[in-house]
N, C-alpha and C positions, 0 to 999 in steps of 0.2 A: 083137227083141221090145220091147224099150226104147223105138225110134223109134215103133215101131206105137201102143204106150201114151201115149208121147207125142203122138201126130197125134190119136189118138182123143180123149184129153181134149178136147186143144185145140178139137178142132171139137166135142165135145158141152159146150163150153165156151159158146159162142159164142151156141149154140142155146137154153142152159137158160133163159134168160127166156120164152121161150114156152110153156117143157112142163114148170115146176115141180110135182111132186107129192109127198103127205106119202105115207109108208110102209101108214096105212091104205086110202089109195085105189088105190094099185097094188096090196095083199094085194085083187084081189072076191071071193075065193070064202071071208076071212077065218081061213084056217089057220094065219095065222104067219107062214109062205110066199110069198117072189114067183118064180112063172114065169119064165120068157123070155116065153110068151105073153101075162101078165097087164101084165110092162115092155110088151113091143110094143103093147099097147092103147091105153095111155096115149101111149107114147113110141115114136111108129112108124119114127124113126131107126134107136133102139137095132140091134145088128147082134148077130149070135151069137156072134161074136164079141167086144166089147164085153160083152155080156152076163156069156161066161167069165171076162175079165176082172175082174169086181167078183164071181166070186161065188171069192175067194178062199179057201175050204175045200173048194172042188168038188164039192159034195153035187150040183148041178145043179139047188136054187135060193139066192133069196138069203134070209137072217133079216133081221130090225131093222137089227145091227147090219155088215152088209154092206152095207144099200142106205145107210147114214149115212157107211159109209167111203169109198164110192162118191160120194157129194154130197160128200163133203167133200174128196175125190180130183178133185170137177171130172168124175166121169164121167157122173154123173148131177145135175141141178140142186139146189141145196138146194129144201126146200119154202116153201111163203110160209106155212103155217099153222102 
């Protein structure tokens, strides 16, 4: 599991200067809430994997403060704004 986490950053490391987004523009339907569907919009990489990954309470989405653990984890890009 460890290696997996590790390969995945790395490569959505790599990636994030192309597909930065801030937390309001991955919530669209603005509940609070991001998807895997609403990540996959923006960030068509993202895998389901990955996804499980950063939403570290399991609820099955992520809050604020998962998708900022997640940028700052390297799994997701920080945002530019």
């Amino acid at each position: 599991m460890k290696v997996f986490l590790t390969t995945t950053a790395a490569v959505l490391a790599l990636a994030a200067p192309t597909w930065a987004a801030s937390f309001s523009e991955l919530d669209a339907n603005g509940d609070g809430m991001v998807t895997l569907d609403e990540v996959e919009a923006v960030h068509s990489d993202v895998t389901a994997e990955a996804f499980a990954a950063m939403d570290t309470n399991m609820e099955g989405v992520l809050d604020e403060a998962e998708v900022s653990a997640a940028q700052e984890a390297g799994l997701l890009p920080q945002s530019d704004s």
